[in-house]
Structures are given as C-alpha cells and as structure tokens.
Chimera marker file (.cmm) of the C-alpha trace (Angstrom):
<marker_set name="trace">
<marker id="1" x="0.000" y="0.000" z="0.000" r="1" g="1" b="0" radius="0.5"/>
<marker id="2" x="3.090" y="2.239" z="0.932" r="1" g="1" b="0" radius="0.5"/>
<marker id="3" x="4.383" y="1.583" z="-2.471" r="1" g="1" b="0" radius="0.5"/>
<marker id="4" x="1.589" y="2.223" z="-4.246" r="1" g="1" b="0" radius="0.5"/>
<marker id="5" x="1.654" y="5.495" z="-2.953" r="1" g="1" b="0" radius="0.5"/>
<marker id="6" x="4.617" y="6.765" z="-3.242" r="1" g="1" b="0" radius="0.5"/>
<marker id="7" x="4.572" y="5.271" z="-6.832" r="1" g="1" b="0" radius="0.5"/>
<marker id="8" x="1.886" y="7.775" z="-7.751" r="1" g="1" b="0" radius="0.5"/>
<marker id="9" x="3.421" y="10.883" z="-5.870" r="1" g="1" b="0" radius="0.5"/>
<marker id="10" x="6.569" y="10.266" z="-8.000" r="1" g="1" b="0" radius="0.5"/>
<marker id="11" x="4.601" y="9.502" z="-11.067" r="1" g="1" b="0" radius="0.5"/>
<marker id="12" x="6.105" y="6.848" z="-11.879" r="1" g="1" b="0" radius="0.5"/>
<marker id="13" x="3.078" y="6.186" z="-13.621" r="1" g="1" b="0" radius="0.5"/>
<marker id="14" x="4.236" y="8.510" z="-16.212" r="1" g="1" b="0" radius="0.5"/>
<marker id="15" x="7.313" y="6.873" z="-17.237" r="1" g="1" b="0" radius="0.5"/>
<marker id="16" x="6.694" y="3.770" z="-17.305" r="1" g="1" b="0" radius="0.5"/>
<marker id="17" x="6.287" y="1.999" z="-20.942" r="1" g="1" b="0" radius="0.5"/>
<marker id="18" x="2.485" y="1.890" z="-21.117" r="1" g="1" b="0" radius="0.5"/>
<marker id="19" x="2.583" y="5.920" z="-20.241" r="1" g="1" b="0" radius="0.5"/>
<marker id="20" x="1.899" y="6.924" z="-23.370" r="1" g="1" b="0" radius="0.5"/>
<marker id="21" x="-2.395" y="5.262" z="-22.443" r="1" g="1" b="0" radius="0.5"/>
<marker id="22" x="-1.983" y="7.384" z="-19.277" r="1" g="1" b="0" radius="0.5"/>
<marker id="23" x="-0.681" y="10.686" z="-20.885" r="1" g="1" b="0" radius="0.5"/>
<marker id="24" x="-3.474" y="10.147" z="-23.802" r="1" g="1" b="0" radius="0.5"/>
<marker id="25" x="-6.056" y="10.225" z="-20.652" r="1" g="1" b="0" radius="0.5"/>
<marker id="26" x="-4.472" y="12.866" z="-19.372" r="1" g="1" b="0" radius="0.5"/>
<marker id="27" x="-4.477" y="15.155" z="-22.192" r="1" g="1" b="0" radius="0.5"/>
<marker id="28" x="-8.016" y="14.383" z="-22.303" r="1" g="1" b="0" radius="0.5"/>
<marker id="29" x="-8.876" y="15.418" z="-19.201" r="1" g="1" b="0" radius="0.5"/>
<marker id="30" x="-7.270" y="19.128" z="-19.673" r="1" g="1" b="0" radius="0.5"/>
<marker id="31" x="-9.054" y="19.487" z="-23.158" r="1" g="1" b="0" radius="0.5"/>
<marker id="32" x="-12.412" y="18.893" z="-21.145" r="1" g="1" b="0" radius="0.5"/>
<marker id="33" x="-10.907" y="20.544" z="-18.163" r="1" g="1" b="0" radius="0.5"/>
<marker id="34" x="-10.034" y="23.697" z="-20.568" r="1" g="1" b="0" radius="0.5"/>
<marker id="35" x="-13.527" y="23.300" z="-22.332" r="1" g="1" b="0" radius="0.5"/>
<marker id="36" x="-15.601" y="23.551" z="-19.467" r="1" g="1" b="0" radius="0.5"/>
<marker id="37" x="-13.401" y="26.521" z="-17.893" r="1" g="1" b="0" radius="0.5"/>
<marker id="38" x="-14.256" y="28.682" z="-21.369" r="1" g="1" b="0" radius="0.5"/>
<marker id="39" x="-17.834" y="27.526" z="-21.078" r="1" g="1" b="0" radius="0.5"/>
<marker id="40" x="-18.546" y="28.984" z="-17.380" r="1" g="1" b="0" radius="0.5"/>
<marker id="41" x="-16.284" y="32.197" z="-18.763" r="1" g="1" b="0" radius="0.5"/>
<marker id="42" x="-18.850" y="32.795" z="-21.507" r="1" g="1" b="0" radius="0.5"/>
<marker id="43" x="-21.799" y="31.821" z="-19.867" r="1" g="1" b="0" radius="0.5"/>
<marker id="44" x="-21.074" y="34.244" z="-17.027" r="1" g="1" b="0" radius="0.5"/>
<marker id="45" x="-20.618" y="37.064" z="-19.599" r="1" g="1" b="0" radius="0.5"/>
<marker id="46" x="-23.563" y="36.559" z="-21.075" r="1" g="1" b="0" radius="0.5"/>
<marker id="47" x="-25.664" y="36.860" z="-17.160" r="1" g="1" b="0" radius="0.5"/>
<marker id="48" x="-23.760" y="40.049" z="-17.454" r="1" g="1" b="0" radius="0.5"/>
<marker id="49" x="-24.976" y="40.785" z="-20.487" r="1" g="1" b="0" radius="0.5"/>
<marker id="50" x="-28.565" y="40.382" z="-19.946" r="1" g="1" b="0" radius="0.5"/>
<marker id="51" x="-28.445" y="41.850" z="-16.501" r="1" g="1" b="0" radius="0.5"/>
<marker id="52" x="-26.910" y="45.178" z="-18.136" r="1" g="1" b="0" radius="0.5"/>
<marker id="53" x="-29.625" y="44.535" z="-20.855" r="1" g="1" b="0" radius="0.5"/>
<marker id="54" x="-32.341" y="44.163" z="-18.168" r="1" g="1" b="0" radius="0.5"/>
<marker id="55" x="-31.418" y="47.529" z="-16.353" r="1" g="1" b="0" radius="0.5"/>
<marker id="56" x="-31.153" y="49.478" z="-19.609" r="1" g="1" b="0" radius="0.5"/>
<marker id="57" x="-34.783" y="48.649" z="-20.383" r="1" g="1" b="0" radius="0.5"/>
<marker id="58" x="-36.372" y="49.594" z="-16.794" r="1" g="1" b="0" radius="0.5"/>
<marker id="59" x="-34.211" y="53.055" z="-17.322" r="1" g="1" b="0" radius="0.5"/>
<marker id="60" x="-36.158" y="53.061" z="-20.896" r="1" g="1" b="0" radius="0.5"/>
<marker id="61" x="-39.513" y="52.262" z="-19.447" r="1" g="1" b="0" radius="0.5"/>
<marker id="62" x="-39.171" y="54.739" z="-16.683" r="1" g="1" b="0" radius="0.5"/>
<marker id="63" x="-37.858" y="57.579" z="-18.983" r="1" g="1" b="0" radius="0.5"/>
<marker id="64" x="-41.203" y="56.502" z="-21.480" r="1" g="1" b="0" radius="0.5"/>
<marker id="65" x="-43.516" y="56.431" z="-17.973" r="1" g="1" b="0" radius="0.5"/>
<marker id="66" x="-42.013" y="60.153" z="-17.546" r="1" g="1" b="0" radius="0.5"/>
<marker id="67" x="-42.289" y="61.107" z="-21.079" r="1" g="1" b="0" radius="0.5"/>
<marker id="68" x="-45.894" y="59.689" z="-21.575" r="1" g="1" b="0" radius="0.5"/>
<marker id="69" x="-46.904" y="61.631" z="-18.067" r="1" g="1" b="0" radius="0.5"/>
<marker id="70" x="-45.140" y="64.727" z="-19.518" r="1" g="1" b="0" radius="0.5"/>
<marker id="71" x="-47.134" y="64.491" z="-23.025" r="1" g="1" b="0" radius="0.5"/>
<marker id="72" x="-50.576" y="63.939" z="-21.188" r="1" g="1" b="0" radius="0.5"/>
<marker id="73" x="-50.230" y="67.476" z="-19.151" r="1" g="1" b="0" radius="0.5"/>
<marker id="74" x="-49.370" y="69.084" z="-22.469" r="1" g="1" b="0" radius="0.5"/>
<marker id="75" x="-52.537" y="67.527" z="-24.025" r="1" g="1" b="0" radius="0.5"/>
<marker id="76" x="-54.724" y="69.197" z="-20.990" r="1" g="1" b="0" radius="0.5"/>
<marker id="77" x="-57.274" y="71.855" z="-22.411" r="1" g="1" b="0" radius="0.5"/>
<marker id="78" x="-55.979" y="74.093" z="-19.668" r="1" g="1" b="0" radius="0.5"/>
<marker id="79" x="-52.344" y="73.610" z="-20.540" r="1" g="1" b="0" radius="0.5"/>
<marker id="80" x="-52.965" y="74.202" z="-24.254" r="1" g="1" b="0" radius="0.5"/>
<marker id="81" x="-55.260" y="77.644" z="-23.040" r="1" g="1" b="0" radius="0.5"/>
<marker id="82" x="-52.826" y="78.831" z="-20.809" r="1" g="1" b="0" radius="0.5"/>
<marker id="83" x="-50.391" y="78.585" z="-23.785" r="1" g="1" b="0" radius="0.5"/>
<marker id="84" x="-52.960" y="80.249" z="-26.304" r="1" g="1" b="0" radius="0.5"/>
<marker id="85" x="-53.332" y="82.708" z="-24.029" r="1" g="1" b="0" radius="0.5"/>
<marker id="86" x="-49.675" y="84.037" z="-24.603" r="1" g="1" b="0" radius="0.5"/>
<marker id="87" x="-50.402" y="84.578" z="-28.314" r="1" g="1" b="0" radius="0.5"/>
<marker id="88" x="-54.060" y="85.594" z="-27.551" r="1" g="1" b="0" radius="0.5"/>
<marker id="89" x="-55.738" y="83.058" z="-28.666" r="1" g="1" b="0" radius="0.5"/>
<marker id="90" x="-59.215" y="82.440" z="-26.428" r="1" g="1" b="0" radius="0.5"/>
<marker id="91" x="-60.981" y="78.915" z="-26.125" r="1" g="1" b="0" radius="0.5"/>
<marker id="92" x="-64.198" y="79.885" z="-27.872" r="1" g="1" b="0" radius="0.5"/>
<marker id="93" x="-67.384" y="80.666" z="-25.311" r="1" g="1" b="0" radius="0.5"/>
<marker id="94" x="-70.159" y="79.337" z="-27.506" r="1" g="1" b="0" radius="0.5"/>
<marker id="95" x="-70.249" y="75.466" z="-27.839" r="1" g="1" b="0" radius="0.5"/>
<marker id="96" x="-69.565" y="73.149" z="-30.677" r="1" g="1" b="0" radius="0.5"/>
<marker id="97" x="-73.203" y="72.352" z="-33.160" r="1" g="1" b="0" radius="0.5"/>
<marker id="98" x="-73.258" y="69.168" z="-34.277" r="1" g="1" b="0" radius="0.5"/>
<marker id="99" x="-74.057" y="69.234" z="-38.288" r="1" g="1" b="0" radius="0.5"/>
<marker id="100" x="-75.781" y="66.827" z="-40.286" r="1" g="1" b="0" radius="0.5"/>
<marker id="101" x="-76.224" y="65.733" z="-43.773" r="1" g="1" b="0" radius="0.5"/>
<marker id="102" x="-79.035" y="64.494" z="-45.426" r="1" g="1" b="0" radius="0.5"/>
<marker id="103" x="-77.573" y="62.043" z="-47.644" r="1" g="1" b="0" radius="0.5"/>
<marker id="104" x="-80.696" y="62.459" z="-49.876" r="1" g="1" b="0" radius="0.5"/>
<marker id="105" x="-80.261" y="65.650" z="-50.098" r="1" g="1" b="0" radius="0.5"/>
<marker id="106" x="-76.381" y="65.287" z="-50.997" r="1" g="1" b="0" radius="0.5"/>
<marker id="107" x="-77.289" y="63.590" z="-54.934" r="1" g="1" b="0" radius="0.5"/>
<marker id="108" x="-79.089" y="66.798" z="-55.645" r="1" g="1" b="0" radius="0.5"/>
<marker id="109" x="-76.010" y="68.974" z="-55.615" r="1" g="1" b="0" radius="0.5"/>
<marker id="110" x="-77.145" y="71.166" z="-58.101" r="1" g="1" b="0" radius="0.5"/>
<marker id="111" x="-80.321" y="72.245" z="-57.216" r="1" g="1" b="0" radius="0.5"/>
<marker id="112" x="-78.338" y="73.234" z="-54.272" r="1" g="1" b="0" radius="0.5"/>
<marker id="113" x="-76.473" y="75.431" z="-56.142" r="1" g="1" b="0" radius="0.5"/>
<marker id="114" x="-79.597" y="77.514" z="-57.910" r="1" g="1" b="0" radius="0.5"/>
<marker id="115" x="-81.199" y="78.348" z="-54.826" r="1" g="1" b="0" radius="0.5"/>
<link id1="1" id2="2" r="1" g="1" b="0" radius="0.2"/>
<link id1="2" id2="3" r="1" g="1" b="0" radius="0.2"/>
<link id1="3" id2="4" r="1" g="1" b="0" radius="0.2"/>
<link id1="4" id2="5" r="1" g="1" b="0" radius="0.2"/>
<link id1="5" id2="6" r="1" g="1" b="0" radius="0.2"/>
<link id1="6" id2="7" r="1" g="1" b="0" radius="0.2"/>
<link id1="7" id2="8" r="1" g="1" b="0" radius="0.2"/>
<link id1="8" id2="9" r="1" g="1" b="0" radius="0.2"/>
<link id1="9" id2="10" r="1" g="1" b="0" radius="0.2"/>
<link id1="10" id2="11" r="1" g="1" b="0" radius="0.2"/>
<link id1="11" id2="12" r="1" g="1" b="0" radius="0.2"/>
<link id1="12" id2="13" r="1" g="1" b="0" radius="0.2"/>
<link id1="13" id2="14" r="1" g="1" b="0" radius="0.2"/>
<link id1="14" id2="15" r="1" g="1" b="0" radius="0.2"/>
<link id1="15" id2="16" r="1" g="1" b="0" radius="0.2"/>
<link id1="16" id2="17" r="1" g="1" b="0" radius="0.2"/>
<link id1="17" id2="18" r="1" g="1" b="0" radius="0.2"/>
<link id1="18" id2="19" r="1" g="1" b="0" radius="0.2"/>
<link id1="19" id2="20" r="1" g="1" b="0" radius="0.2"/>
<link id1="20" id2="21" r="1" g="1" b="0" radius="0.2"/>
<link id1="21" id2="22" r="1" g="1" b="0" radius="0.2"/>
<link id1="22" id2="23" r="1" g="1" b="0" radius="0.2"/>
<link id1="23" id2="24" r="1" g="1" b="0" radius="0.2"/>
<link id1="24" id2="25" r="1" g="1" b="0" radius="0.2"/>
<link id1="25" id2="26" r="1" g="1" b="0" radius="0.2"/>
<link id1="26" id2="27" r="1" g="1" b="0" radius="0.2"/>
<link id1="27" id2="28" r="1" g="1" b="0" radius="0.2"/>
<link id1="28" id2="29" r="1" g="1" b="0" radius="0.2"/>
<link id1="29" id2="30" r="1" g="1" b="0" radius="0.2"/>
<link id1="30" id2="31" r="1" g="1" b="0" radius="0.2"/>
<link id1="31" id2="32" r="1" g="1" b="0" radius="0.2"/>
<link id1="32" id2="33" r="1" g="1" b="0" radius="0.2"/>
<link id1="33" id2="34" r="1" g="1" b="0" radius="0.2"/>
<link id1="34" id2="35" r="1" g="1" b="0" radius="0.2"/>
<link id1="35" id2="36" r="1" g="1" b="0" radius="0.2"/>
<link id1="36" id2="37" r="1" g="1" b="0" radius="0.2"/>
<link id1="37" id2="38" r="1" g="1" b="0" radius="0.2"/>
<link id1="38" id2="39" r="1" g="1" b="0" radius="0.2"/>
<link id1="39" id2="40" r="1" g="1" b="0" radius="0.2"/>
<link id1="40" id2="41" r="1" g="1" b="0" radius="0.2"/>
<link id1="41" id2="42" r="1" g="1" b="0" radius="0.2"/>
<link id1="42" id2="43" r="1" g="1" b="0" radius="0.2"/>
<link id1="43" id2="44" r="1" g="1" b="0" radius="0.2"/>
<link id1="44" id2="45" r="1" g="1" b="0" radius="0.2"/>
<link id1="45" id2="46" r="1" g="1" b="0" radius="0.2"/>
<link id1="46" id2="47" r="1" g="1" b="0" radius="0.2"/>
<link id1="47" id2="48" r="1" g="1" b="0" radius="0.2"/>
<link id1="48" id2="49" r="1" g="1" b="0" radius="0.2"/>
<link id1="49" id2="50" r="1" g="1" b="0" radius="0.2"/>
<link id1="50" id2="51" r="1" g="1" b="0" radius="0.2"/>
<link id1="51" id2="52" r="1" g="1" b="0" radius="0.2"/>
<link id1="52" id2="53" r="1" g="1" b="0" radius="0.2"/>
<link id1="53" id2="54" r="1" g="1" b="0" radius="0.2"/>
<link id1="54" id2="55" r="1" g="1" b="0" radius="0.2"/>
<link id1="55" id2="56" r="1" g="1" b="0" radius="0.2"/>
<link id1="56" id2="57" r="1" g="1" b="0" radius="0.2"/>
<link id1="57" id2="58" r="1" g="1" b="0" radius="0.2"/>
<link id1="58" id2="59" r="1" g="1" b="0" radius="0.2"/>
<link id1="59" id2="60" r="1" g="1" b="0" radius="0.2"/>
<link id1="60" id2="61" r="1" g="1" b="0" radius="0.2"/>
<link id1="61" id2="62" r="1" g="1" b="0" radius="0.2"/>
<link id1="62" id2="63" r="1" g="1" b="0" radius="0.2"/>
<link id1="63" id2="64" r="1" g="1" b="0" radius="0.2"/>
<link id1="64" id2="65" r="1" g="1" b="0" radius="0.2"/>
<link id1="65" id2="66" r="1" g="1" b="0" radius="0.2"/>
<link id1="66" id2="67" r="1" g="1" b="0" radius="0.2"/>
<link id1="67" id2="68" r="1" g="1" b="0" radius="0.2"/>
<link id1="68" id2="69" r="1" g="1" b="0" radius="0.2"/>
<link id1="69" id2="70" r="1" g="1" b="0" radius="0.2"/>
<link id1="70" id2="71" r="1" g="1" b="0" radius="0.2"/>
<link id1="71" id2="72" r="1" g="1" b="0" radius="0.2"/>
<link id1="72" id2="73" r="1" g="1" b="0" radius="0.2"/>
<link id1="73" id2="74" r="1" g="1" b="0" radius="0.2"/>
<link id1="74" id2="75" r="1" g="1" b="0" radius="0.2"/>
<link id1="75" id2="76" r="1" g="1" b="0" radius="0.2"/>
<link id1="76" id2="77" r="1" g="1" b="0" radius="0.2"/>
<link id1="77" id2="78" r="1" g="1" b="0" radius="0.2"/>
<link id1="78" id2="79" r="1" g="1" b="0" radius="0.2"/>
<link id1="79" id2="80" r="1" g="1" b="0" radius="0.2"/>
<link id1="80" id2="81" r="1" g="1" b="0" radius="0.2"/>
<link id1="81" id2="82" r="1" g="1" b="0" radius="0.2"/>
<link id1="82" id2="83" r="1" g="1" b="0" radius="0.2"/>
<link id1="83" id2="84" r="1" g="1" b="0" radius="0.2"/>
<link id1="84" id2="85" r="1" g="1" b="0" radius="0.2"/>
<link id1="85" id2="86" r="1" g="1" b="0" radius="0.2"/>
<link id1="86" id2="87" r="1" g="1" b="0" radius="0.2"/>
<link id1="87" id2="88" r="1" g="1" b="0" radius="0.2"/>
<link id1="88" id2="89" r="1" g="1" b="0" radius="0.2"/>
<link id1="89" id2="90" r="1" g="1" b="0" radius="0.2"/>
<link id1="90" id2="91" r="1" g="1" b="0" radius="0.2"/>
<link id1="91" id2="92" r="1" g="1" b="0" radius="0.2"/>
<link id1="92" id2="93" r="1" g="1" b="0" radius="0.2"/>
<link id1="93" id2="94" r="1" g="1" b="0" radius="0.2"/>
<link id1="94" id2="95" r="1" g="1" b="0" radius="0.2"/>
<link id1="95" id2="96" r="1" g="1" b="0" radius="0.2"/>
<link id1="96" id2="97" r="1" g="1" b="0" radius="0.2"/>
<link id1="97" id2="98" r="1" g="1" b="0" radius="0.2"/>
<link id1="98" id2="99" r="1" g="1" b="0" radius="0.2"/>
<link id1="99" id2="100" r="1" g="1" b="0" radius="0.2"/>
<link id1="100" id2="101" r="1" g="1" b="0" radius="0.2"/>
<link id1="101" id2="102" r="1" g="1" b="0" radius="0.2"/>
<link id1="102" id2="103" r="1" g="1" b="0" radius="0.2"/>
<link id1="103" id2="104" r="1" g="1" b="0" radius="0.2"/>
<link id1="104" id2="105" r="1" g="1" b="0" radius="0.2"/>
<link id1="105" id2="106" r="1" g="1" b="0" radius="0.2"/>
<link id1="106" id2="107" r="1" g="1" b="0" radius="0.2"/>
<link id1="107" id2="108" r="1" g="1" b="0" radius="0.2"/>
<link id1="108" id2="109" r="1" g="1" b="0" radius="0.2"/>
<link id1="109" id2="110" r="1" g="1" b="0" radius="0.2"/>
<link id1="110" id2="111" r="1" g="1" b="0" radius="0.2"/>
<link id1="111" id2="112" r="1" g="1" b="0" radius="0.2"/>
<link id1="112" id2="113" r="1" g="1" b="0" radius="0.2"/>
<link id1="113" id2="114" r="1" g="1" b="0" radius="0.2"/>
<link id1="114" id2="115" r="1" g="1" b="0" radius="0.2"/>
</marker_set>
C-alpha cells in the first residue's frame, strides 16, 4: 500500500512503458478541463450581459412612464389655453353644433347650387 503510494506521488506512472495510455487520458482530461473553464467564462458574460440589458430597459420604461406623463399634461385643455393665451388666442365661449347631412339631399347637388 506504501508503495503504491509513493509510486503515484513520483509519477512513476508517467514513465513507465504503457505511459503513453496514461498521458493520452491525461491530455483528455485538460481538453475537457479547458472546455468547461471557457464555457462557465462565456456563460457568465452573457448573465452580465442580460443583466446590463435588463437595467437598460427599466431606465427606458421609466424615462417613457415620464415622457408619456409629460405628453398627457401638455394635451390638458388648460395647458394648451394657458399657452394660447400668450399669443391671444381664447378657447371659444359658444359650444360646438353638431351638423348633419341628409344624404338624400347630398345627390341633388345642383339644385343646391340655384337656390
């Protein structure tokens, strides 16, 4: 058992004449070893990525919440007066009269016109 150990610390494993199966393994096992560390490296960039991704777009739907707020107080009647005001412009005192057409009326365009 001693041996056997201190065969292995010395890697005597390696020299032997059947080393060239054990460095083939070994070789192996840093290819996958070397694989799997640029895996997790690009894997973790891309968490970055879409956590950077994920805080640009709540700064974007904020700034449109703001915006969108902002275009609503413009669209107020009393905004837009206030604003008229400046150039003297009045909102008009007599209210809106809803028109109608007679569509039968409407083919007859011409005896419109003569009377």
């Amino acid at each position: 058992m001693k041996q056997e150990i201190y065969a292995i610390l010395k890697a005597k494993y390696l020299i032997h004449d059947d080393a060239i199966k054990n460095w083939r393994f070994i070789v192996f096992l840093v290819l996958l070893v070397i694989l799997m560390i640029a895996n997790t490296q690009r894997f973790e960039q891309k968490v970055f990525e879409i956590n950077e991704l994920n805080n640009e777009v709540k700064e974007l739907r904020s700034e449109f919440v703001d915006k969108r707020s902002a275009l609503m107080k413009l669209k107020m009647e009393s905004t837009v007066s206030q604003k008229m005001e400046v150039k003297q412009i009045f909102p008009s005192t007599v209210p809106p009269v809803k028109i109608r057409v007679n569509k039968e009326k409407e083919q007859n365009i011409f005896e419109k016109l003569w009377q």
